[in-house]
C-alpha positions in Angstrom: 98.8 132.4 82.9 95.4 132.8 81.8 92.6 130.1 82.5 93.5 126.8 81.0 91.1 124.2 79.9 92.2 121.0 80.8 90.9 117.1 79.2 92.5 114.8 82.1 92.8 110.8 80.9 93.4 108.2 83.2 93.5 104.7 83.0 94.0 102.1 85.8 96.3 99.4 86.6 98.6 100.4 83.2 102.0 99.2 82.8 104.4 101.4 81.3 106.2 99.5 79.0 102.6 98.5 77.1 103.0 101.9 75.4 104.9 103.2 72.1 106.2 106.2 73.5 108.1 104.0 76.2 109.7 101.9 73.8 107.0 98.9 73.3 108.1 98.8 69.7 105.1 95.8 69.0 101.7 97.4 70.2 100.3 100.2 68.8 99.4 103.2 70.5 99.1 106.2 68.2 96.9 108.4 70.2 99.1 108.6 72.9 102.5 108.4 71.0 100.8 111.5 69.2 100.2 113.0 72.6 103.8 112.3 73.8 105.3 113.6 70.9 103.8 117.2 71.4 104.1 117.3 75.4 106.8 116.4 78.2 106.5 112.8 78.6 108.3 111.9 82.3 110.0 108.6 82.6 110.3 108.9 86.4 106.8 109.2 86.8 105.1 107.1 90.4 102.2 106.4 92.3 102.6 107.6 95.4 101.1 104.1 96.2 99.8 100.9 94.2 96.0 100.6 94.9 93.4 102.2 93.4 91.7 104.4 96.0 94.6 105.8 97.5 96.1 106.8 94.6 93.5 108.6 93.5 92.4 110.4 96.8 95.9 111.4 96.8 95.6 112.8 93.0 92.3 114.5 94.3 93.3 115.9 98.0 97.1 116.7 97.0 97.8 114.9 99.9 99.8 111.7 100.7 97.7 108.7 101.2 99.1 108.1 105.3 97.5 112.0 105.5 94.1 111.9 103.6 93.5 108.2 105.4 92.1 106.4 102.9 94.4 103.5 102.5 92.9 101.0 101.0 90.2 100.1 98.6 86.9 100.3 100.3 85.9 97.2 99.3 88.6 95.6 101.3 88.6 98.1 104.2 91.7 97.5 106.4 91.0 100.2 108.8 91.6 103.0 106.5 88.9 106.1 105.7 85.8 105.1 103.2 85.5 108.7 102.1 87.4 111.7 102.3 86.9 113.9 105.4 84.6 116.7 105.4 86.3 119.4 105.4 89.1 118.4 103.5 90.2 120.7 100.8 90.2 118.7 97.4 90.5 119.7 93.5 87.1 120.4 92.7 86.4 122.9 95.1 88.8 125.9 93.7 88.1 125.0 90.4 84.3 125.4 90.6 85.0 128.5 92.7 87.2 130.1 89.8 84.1 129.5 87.2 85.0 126.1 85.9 82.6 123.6 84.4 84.0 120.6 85.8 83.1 117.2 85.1 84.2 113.9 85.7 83.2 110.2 83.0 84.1 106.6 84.9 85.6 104.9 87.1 86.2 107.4 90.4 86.8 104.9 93.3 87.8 107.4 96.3 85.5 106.1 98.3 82.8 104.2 98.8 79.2 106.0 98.4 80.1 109.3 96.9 80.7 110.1 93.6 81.6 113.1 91.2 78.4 114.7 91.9 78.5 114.6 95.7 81.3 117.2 94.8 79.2 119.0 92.7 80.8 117.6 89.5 78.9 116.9 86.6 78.9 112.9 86.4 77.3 110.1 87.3 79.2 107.7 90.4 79.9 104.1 88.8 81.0 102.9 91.4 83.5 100.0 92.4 86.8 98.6 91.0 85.7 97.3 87.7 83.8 98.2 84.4 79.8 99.2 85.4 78.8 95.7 83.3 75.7 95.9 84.9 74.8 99.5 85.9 71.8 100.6 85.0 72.7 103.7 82.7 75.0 101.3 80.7 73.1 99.0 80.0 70.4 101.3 79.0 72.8 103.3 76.3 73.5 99.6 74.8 69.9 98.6 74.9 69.0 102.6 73.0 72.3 101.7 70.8 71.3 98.2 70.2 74.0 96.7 71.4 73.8 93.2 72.9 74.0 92.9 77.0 77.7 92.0 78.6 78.4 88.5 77.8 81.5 86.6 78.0 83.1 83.0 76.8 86.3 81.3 77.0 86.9 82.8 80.5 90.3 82.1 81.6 90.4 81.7 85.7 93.5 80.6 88.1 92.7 78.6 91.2 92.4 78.5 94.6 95.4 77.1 97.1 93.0 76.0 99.7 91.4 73.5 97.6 88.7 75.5 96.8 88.6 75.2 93.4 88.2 78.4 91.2 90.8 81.3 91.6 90.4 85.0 90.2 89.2 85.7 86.6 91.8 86.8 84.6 90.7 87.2 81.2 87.7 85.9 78.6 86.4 87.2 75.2 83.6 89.7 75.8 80.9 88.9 73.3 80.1 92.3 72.5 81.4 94.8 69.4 84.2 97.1 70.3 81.5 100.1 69.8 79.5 98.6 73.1 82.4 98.2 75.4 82.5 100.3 78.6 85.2 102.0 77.1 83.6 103.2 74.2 80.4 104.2 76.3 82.7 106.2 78.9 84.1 108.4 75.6 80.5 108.5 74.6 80.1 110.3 77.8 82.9 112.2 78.0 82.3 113.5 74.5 78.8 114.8 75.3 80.1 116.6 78.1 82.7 118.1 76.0 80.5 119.4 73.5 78.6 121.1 76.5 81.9 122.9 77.8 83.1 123.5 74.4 80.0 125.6 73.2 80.4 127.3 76.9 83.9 128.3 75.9 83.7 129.5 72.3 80.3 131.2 73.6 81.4 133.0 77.3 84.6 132.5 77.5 83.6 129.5 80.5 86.6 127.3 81.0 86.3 123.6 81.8 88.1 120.4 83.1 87.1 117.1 82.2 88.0 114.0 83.2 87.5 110.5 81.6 88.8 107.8 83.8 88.6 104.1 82.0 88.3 101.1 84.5 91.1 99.3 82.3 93.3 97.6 82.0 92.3 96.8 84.7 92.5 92.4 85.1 90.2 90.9 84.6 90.8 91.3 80.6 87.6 90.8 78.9 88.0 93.0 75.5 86.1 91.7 72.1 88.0 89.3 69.7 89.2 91.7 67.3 91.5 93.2 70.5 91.6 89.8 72.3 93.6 88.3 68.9 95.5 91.5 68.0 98.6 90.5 69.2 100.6 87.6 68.2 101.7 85.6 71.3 104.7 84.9 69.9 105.6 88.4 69.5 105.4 89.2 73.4 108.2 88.5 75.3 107.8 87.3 78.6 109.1 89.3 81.6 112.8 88.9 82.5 111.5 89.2 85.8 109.7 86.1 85.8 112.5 84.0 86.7 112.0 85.3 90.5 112.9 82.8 93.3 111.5 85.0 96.1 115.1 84.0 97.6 115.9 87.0 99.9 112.6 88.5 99.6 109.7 88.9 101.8 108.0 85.8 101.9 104.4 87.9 101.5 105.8 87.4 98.4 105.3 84.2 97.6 102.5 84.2 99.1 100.8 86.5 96.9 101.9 85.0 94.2 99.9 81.4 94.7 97.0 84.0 95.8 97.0 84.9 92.1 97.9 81.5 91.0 100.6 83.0 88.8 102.2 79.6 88.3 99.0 77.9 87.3 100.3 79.4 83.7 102.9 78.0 81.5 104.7 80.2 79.3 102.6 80.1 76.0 99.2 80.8 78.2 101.3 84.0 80.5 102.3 85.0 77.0 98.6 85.0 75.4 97.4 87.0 78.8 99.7 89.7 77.7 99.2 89.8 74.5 95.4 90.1 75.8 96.5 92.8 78.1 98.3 94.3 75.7 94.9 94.3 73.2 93.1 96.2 75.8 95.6 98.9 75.7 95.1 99.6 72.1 91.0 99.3 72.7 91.3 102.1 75.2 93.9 104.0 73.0 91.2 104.2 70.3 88.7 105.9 72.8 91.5 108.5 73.5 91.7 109.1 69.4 88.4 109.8 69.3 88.5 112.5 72.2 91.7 114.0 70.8 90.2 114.6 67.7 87.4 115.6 69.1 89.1 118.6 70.6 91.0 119.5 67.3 87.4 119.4 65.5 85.8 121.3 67.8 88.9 124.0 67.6 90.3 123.4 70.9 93.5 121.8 71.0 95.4 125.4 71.3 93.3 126.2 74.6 93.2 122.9 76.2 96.0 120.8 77.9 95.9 117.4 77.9 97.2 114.9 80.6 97.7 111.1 80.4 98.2 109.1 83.5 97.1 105.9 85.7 96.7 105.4 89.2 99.1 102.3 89.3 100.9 100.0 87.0 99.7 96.0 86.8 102.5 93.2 87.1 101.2 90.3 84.0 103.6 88.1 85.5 106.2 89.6 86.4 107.8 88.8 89.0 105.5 85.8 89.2 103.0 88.2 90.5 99.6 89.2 89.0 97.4 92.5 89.7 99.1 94.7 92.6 100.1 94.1 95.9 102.1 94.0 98.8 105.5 94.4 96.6 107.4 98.1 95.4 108.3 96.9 92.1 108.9 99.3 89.3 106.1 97.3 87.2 103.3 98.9 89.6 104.9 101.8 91.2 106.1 103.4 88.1 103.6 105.0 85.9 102.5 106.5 82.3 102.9 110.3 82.7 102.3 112.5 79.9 101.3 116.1 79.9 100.7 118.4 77.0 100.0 122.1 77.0 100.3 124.1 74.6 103.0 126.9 74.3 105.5 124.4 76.2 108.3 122.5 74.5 107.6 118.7 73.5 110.3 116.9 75.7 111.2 113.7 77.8 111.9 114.1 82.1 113.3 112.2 84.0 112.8 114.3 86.8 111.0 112.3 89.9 107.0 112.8 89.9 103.9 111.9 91.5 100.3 111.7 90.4 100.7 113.9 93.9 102.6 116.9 91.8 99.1 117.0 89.2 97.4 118.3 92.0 99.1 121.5 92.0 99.4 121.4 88.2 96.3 121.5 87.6 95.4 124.6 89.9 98.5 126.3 88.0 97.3 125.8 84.7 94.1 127.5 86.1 95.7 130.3 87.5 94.9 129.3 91.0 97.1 128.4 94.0 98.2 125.1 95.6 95.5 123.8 98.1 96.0 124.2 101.4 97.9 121.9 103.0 99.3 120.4 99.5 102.2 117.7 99.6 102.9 118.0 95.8 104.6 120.7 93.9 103.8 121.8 90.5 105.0 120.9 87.4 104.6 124.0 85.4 108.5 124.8 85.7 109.2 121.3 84.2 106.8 121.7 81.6 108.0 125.2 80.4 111.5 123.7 79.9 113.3 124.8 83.1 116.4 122.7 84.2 116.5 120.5 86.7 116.7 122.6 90.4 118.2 119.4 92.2 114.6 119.0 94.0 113.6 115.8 91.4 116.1 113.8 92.6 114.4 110.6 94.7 110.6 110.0 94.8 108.8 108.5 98.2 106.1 106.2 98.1 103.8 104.3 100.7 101.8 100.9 101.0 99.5 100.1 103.2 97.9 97.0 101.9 95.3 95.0 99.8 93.2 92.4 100.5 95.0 92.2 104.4 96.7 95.1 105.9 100.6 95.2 105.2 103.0 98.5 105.5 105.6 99.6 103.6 107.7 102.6 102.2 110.5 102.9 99.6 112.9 105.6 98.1 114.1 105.3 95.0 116.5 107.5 93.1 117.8 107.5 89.9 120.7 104.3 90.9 118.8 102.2 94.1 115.7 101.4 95.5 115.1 100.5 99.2 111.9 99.0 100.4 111.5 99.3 104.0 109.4 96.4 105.1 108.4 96.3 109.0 106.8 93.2 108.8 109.8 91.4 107.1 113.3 91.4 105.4 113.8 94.7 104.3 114.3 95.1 100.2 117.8 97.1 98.3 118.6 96.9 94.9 121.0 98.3 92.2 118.7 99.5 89.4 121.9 99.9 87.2 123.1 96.4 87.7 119.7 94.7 88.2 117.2 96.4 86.6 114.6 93.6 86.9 114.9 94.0 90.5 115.9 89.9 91.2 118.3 90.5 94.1 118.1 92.0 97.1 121.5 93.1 97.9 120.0 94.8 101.5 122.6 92.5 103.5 125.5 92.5 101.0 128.8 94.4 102.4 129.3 96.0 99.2 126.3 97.8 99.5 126.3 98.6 103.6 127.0 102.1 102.6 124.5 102.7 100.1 121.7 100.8 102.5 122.7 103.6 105.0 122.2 106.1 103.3 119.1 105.1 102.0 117.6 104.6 105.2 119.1 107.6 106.5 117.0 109.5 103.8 114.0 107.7 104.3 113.7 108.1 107.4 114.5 112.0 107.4 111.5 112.3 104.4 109.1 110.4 106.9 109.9 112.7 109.2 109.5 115.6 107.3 106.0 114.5 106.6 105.2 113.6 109.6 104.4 109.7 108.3 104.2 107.8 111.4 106.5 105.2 110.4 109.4 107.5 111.3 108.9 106.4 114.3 109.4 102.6 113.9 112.6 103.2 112.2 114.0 105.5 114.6 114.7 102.8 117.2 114.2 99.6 114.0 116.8 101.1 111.8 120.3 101.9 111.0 120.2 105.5 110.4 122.7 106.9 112.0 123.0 110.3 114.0 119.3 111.0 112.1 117.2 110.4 114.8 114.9 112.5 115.8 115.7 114.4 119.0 111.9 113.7 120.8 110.7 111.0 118.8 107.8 110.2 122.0 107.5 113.8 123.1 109.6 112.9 126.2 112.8 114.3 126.2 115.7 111.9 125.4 117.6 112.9 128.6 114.7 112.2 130.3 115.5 108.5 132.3 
C-alpha cells in the first residue's frame, strides 16, 4: 500500500448510542452517519480502559495501559506514570521518520507537561481534562475574531454528601455563539494545518496525519442555547439502566454514584441533561462537517482516510452513575469506531477492537510496520473485507482507577461479561438476557459453568500479557487446571 494520508477525529467521553449510525433515531448526526456509510463502522469497538490518559497513551504507545504505566489521569495521580517513558516507542516517531507531516489540534492528555510538540508534532499542548476556556491562544483567536470571553449562566451543579454544599458542575448555557466555542476554534486549527499539508501533498507528494481531538462531550456540558435547547426533553428516553439497585454489585458502586450525586436529579432534569449532552454531540458533529468537506474541497477525500473514535464512553445516568468510573459497563467501555479508507468496502463489524488495534492501523495505512513491542493488531484485513479468522472473538480491558485507586479487569465476548473485581464481589452477566447489565448472575448455579470459563480465559489472557493480576487470581480464583506452573518463580514442588 502506498503512503496514506490520514485525518484522525476523536472525541472524549462519547457514548455510543448518541449517534445516528448506532441507531439514535432522534439526534442528528450527518457528518458522521455520512462517514459510516462509506467506511466499516465496528459495533464491538472498546477502550482498553475508561479514563482519559490511559486510553489515549495506549492509542499512542500501542501498548496496554498496565505496560505503558500511565494509569490514571495525572491530575489525580494514583501512583501511575505522568508521562510516557523515554525511550518508549510511540506513533509519532515512525511516522515522522517515513516523511510525514504530522500534527496534532486539542485536547492530548497523556501526560502531564508534554504536549504534541515535545514529540516533535506540529501543535500546541492544551493541556488538562477540559476545554482551554482560559488559555491564552484561545482567548486571543476570540478576542482577534471578536467573540465575547467564556461566560456561563444557568449552571446546573449536584452536591456534596459530606455536607459540603456544592457537588460537580454538570451542565450551564455558555454565553457565547456556536462560531466561538472551543470546538469551533479546534477545527479552526485543524483546518489551517490542513491547508499546510494539503498544498505539501498536491505540491511534493508529502504525506500527512492530522489529528483533531475535541475535549467533549466531555461533562461538564456547557454548549450555547441554540445546542443547549435542540433536543426536546421529552423526546429522550431515559436509560433502562437507571433502575439499578446496586443489589449484588460492588458497593464502590454506590458509592460513586452519591459522589456524582446522580440522584440529586428527578427524571424530567436527568432527561434535560441528556438532551444537553445529546446537543453537544451535534455541536461537535458540525466541526467534523466542516473538516470533511474541507478535504473533498481541497480534492482529498480519495487519498486520505478518515477515522472516528473516543477515548471512553460517558454514563448520563445510567446506571445511576455519572462521568466514568470504577464500573465495566458497556456505556463507558464500548466506544464509537468508524474508519473510512478509500478503496475498502463500506460495512458494519462486529469483530472485537481496541483504540489499541489503531495503533498498528495507522502504521499500515502508512506502509510502515507495527511498533516494537505493539499489543494491538491491525485492522487493515477487517477493513479490506476479509472474514472473520476467529481471533475477534472476546476483547480484554483494564481499570485501574479515578479519583482513588481501584483495579479491575473484564472479558467480554459476544454472549457474557465478567468483571473481575479484587477489591469486591466479582461482576457476570448475560448480555443476551440482560442487556442493561442489572444482574449479576456471578453466584447463580445456572451460570457456574459459564463463570468458569470466563475466568479460566481471563486469567490465561492476563497471563499472556504478562498483567500482574494473573497472579492474584491464580491462588483468588476458580480457574481450574489453568494455573500457571511458577506463578512466584519458585518451583511448585518446591515445599
Amino acid at each position: 500500500m502506498s503512503p496514506r494520508n490520514l485525518l484522525f477525529l476523536m472525541t472524549d467521553q462519547h457514548r455510543v448510542d448518541t449517534l445516528g449510525c448506532y441507531g439514535n433515531t432522534t439526534i442528528s448526526t450527518p457528518a458522521l452517519d455520512s462517514l459510516a456509510a462509506e467506511g466499516t463502522r465496528f459495533d464491538s469497538f472498546y477502550t482498553p480502559t475508561a479514563i482519559c490518559t490511559p486510553a489515549r497513551a495506549s492509542l499512542f504507545t500501542g501498548q496496554h495501559p498496565f505496560r505503558h504505566g500511565l494509569l490514571v489521569n495525572p491530575e489525580r495521580n494514583g501512583g501511575g506514570r505522568d508521562e510516557v517513558e523515554d525511550g518508549s516507542p510511540v506513533l509519532s516517531q515512525p511516522l515522522l521518520a517515513a516523511g510525514y507531516n504530522m500534527g496534532h489540534v486539542g485536547k492530548w492528555h497523556i501526560g502531564r507537561a508534554r504536549g504534541p510538540e515535545y514529540y516533535a508534532m506540529d501543535g500546541e499542548h492544551l493541556p488538562g481534562a477540559l476545554n482551554p476556556v482560559h488559555h491564552p491562544s484561545y482567548e486571543a483567536w476570540l478576542d482577534a475574531k471578536g467573540y465575547p470571553r467564556f461566560a456561563v449562566k444557568d449552571a446546573v451543579f449536584g452536591s456534596a454528601t459530606n455536607g459540603t454544599g456544592r457537588g460537580h458542575l454538570i451542565a450551564g448555557r455558555l454565553q457565547q455563539p456556536p462560531e466561538a466555542t472551543v470546538e469551533a476554534y479546534l477545527a479552526d486549527k485543524t483546518l489551517e494545518l490542513l491547508d499546510r499539508y494539503t498544498d505539501a501533498w498536491h505540491t511534493d507528494g508529502k504525506p500527512f496525519m492530522l489529528s483533531c481531538h475535541w475535549f467533549g462531550p466531555h461533562l461538564p456540558y456547557l454548549i450555547p442555547d441554540e445546542y443547549y435547547d435542540m433536543y426536546d426533553p421529552a423526546s429522550v428516553p431515559l436509560p433502562a439502566s437507571m433502575s439499578e439497585t446496586f443489589a449484588g454489585k460492588p458497593d464502590v458502586q454506590r458509592q460513586y454514584s452519591a459522589y456524582w450525586s446522580a440522584d440529586d436529579f428527578d427524571a424530567d432534569t436527568w432527561r434535560k441533561l441528556i438532551a444537553v449532552y445529546w446537543g453537544y454531540v451535534t455541536l461537535i458533529d458540525h466541526q467534523v462537517a466542516r473538516l470533511l468537506d474541507a478535504l473533498r474541497a481541497r480534492g482529498m477525500w480519495e487519498d486520505t482516510a478518515v477515522v472516528f473514535t473516543a477515548d471512553h464512553g460517558e454514563f448520563t445516568g445510567s446506571h445511576r452513575l455519572n462521568d466514568k468510573g470504577p464500573a465495566m459497563y458497556e456505556d463507558i467501555y464500548r466506544i464509537p469506531g468508524i474508519v473510512r479508507v478509500p478503496g475498502c468496502p463500506p460495512q458494519v463489524r462486529d469483530d472485537f477492537a481496541t483504540l489499541i488495534d489503531l495503533n498498528p492501523t495507522v502504521l499500515g495505512l502508512a506502509g510502515l510496520p507495527a511498533l516494537e513491542p505493539c499489543d494491538g493488531a491491525s485492522l487493515l484485513p477487517v477493513l479490506a473485507g476479509e472474514p472473520a479468522d476467529g481471533t475477534r472473538e472476546q476483547v480484554v480491558t483494564e481499570f485501574h482507577g479515578h479519583h482513588f485507586p481501584y483495579s479491575q479487569r473484564m472479558i467480554r465476548d459476544h454472549r457474557h461479561k465478567l468483571v473481575y473485581n479484587p477489591d469486591s464481589v466479582n461482576e457476570l452477566y448475560d448480555l443476551e438476557a440482560d442487556p442493561h447489565e442489572l444482574h449479576n448472575v456471578h453466584e447463580a448455579p445456572a451460570y457456574a459453568g459459564v463463570r468458569r470459563e470466563l475466568t479460566a480465559r481471563l486469567y490465561q489472557e492476563l497471563l499472556r500479557r504478562g498483567d500482574p493480576a494473573y497472579t492474584w487470581m491464580s491462588y483468588m480464583s476458580d480457574i481450574g487446571g489453568n494455573r500457571a506452573p511458577d506463578v512466584d518463580g519458585v518451583a511448585d514442588e518446591v515445599a
